[in-house]
C-alpha positions as CSV (number, residue, x, y, z in Angstrom):
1,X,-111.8,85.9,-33.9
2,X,-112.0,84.8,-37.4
3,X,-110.8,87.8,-39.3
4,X,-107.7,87.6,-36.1
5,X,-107.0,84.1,-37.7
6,X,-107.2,85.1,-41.5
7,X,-105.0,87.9,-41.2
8,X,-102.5,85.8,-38.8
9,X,-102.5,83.1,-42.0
10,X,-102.0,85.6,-44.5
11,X,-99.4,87.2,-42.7
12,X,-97.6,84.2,-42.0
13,X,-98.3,83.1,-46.3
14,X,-96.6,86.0,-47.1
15,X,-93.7,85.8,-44.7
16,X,-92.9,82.3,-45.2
17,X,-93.4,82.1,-49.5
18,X,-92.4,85.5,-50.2
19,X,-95.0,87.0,-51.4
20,X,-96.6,90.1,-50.4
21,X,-100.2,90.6,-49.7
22,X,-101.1,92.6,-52.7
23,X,-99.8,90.2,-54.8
24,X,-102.2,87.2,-53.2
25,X,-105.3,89.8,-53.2
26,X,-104.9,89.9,-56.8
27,X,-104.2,86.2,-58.4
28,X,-104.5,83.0,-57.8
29,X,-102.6,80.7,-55.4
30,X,-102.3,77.8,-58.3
31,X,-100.3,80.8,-60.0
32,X,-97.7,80.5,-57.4
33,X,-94.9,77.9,-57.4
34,X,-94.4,76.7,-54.5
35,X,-91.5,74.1,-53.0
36,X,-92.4,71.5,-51.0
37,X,-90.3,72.9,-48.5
38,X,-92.3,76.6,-48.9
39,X,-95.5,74.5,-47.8
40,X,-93.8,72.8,-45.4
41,X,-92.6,75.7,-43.3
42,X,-96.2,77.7,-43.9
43,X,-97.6,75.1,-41.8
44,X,-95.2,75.0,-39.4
45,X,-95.3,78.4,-39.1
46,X,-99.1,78.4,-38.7
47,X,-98.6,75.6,-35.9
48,X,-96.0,77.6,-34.3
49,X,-98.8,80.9,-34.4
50,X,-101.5,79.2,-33.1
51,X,-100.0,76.4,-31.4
52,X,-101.6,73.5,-33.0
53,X,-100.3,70.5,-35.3
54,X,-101.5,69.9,-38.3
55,X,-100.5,66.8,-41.1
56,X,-102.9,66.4,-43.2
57,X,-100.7,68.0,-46.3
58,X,-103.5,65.8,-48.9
59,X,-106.2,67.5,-47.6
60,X,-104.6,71.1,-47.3
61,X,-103.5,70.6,-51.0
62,X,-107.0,70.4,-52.1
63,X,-107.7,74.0,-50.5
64,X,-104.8,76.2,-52.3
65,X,-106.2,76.9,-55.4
66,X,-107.8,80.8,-54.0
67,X,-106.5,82.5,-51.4
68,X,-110.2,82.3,-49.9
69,X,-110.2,79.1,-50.2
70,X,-107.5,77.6,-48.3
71,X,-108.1,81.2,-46.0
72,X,-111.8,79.4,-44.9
73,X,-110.1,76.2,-44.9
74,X,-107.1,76.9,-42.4
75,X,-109.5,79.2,-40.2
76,X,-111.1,76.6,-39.8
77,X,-108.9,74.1,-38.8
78,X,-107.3,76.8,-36.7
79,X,-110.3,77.6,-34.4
80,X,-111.5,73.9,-34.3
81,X,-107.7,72.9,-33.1
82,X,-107.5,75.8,-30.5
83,X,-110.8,74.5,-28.4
């Protein structure tokens, strides 16, 4: 189910910050500017995916440096959310 979750992220990343997947295979997310607002509606739109809630914006701040990064971190959060 993991790889289910990481694509799900990615696709919704991409959709919601305008960015295509390429592009994030290939730099770095601290390259990226992103609006309070862009962050904002990833998470909602990660909520809304897997139907969770999530608030912890400090902590999930810490984890978007690398794509892989804040992909291991979210996954995470996802599947522990969805038990």
């Amino acid at each position: 189910m993991s790889q289910e979750v990481r694509d799900t992220i990615i696709d919704v990343f991409c959709e919601c910050c305008g960015v295509d997947e390429r592009w994030l295979e290939e730099n770095i997310l601290e390259e990226l500017v992103l609006e309070s607002v862009d962050v904002l509606e990833f998470v909602l739109g990660v909520e809304d995916e897997f139907g969770i809630e999530y608030d912890d914006f400090a902590e999930l701040s810490l984890h978007m440096k690398t794509l892989e990064d804040m992909l291991n971190f979210l996954t995470e959060v996802v599947e522990q959310r969805r038990k």
